[in-house]
C-alpha positions in Angstrom: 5.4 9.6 14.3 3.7 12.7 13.9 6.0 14.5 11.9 5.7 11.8 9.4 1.8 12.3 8.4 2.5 16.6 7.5 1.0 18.8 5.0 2.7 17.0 1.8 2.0 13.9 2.8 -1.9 14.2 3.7 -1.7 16.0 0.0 -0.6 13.1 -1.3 -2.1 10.3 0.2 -5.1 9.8 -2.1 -5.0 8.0 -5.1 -8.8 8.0 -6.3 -9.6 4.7 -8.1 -6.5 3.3 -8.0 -4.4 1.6 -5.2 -5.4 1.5 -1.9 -8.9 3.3 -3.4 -9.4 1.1 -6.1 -13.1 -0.4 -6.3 -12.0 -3.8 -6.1 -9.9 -3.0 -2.8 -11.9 -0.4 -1.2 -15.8 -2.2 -2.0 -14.7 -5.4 -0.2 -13.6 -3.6 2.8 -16.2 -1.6 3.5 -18.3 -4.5 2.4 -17.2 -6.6 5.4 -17.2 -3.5 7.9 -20.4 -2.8 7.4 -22.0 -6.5 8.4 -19.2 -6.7 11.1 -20.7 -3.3 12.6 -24.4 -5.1 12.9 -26.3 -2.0 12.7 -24.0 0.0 15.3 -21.5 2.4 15.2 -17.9 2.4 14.3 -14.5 3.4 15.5 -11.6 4.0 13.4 -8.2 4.2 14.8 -6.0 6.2 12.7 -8.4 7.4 10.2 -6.7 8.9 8.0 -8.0 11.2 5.3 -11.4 8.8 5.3 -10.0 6.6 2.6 -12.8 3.7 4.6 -14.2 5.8 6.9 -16.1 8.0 4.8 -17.5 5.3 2.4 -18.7 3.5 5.2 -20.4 6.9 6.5 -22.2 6.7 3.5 -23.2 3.3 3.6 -24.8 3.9 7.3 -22.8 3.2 9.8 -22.1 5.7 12.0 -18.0 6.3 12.0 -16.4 8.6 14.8 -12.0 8.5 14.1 -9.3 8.8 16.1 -6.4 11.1 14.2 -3.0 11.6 14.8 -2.3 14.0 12.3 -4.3 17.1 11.8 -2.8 17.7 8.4 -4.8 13.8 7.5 -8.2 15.3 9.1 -8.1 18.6 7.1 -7.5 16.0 3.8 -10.7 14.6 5.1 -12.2 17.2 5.7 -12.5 18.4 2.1 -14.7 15.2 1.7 -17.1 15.1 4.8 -17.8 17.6 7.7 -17.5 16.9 11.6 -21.2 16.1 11.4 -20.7 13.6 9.2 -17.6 11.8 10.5 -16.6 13.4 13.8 -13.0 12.7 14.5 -10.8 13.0 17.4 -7.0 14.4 17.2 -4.7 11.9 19.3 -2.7 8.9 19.4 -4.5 5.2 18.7 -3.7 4.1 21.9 -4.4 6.6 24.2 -7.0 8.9 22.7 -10.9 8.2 23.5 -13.8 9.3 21.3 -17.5 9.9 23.2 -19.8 7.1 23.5 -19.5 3.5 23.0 -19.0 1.4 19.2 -19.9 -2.1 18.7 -17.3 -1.9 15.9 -13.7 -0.4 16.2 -11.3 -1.2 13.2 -7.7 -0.5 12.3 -6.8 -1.0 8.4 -3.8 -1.3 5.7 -0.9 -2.1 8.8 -1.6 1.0 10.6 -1.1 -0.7 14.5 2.2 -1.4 13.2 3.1 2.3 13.0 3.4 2.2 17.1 6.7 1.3 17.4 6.9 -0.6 20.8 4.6 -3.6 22.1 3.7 -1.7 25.2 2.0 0.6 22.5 0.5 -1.7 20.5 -1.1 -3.2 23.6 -2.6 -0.2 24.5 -4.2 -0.1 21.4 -5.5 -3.1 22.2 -6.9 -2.0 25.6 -7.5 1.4 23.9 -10.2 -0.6 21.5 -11.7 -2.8 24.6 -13.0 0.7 26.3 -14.6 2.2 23.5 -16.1 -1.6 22.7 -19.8 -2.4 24.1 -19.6 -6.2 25.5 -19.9 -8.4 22.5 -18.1 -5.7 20.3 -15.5 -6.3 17.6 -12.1 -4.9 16.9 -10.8 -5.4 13.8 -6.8 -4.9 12.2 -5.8 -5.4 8.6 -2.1 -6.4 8.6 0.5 -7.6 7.0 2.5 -11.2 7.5 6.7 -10.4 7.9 7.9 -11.8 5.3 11.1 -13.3 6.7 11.1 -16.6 5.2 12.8 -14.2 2.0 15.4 -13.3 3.9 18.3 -15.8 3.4 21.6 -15.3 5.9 22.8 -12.2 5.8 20.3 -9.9 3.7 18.4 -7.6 5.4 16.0 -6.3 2.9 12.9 -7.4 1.0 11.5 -5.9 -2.2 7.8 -6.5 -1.7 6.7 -4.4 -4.7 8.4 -3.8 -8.0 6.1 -1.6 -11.0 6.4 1.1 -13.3 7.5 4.4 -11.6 7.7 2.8 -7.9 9.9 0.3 -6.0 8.5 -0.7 -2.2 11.8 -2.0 -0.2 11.7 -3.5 3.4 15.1 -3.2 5.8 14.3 -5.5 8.8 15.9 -5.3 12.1 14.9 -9.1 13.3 16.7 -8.6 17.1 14.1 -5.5 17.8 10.8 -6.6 15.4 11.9 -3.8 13.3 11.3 -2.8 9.8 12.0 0.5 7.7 9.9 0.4 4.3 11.5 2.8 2.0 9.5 4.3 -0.9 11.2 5.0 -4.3 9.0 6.9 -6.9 11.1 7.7 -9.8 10.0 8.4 -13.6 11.8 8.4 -16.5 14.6 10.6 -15.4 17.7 9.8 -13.5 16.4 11.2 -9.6 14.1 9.0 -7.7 12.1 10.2 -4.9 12.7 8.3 -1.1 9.9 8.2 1.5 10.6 6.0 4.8 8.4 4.8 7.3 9.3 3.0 10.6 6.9 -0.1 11.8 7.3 -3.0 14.5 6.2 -6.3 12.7 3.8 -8.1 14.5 3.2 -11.9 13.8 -0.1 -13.4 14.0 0.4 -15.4 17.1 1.6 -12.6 18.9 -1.3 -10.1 17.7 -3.4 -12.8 19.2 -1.5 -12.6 22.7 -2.5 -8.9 22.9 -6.1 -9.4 22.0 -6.1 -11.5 25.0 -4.2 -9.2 27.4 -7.2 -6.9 26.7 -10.1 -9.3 26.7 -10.5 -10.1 23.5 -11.0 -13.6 22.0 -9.9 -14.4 18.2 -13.1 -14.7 16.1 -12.1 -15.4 12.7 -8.7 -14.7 10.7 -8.7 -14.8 6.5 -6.7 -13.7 3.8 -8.7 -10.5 3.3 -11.7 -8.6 3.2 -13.3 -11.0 1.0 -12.7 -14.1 3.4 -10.1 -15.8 1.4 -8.5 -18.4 3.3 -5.2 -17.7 5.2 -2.0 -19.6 4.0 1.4 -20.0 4.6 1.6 -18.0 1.3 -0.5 -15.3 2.4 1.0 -11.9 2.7 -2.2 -10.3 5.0 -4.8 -11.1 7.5 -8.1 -9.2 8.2 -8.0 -10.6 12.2 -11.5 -10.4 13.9 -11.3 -10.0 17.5 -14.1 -9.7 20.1 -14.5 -8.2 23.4 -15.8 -10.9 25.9 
């Protein structure tokens, strides 16, 4: 997984005010984080180049991050120093960062980048050690959308707009999905990025949180607290260690 977070990636990855960092996606986030951290400090798995972790730094709360790529952290690190946000190079569900968080949080589908369940329960377990008794883990993910797959088709196009198409290939016999990234412009070549997850349905996500002591808090549509749906394609899950 490693090899898929490299220099030109991490380069890439932020999108100032628009996407994934737009105001209206980013404020609510951090808005929710920061009252779900109760005056304590935070854990992000997968950090990232800081896209929540440093706004949340600067709202407060403490953040340390766990990393996998160091090509992310040096993206971050033209933002904030290790003073600032400390961060830890290793894998989500084995690494451990010093000290202990009353907050540890996972965003935008990143536990479904581990590829098998054993993995994704060590995440779990991973989150319950760094956790003070009372403590919350939190995961942003997104719903499978299988009900749009009729017999025999085996992709989903989950986002269609100018300059970008967002398909999903599922493999439903091993939880599987490839989302392949198409940027194109007004030329004939197009651009493919592909990313490997294992879907994870709510239920299921719930199952591990017990596995590793935790108890379902609350579950909405997003950071906002919208109400879940059968129509919803997300959940922000709050899960907390007994």
């Amino acid at each position: 997984m490693e090899q898929l977070w490299d220099a030109e990636t991490a380069r890439r990855y932020d999108t100032p005010g628009v996407g994934m960092f737009a105001p209206e996606v980013l404020g609510p986030t951090v808005d929710r984080l920061v009252a779900l951290a109760d005056g304590g400090r935070a854990l992000e798995l997968a950090i990232g180049t800081g896209r929540v972790g440093v706004p949340l730094a600067e709202r407060g709360v403490p953040v340390t991050g766990i990393e996998l790529s160091p090509h992310m952290v040096e993206q971050l690190r033209t933002k904030v120093d290790e003073d600032a946000v400390p961060v830890v190079l290793g894998d989500m569900a084995t690494a451990t960062a010093p000290g202990e968080f009353s907050l540890v949080y996972l965003v935008f589908n990143t536990i479904a980048n581990l590829l098998t369940q054993e993995e994704q329960v060590a995440c779990f377990r991973n989150a319950a050690r760094h956790l003070v008794p009372g403590g919350r883990f939190v995961i942003e993910l997104w719903v499978p959308e299988l009900r749009k797959l009729p017999p025999g088709v085996e992709a989903t196009v989950w986002l269609n707009e100018p300059g970008y198409i967002g398909l999903d290939t599922y493999d439903v016999l091993h939880q599987r999905v490839v989302s392949h990234h198409f940027r194109f412009d007004e030329g004939r070549q197009a651009e493919l990025g592909r990313t490997p997850h294992r879907y994870i349905w709510p239920a299921e996500l719930d199952l591990m949180g017990q596995l590793a002591g935790f108890t379902l808090e609350s579950r909405h549509a997003d950071w906002s607290g919208g109400e879940l749906t059968a129509e919803s394609r997300s959940h922000v899950s709050v899960y907390r260690r007994a």
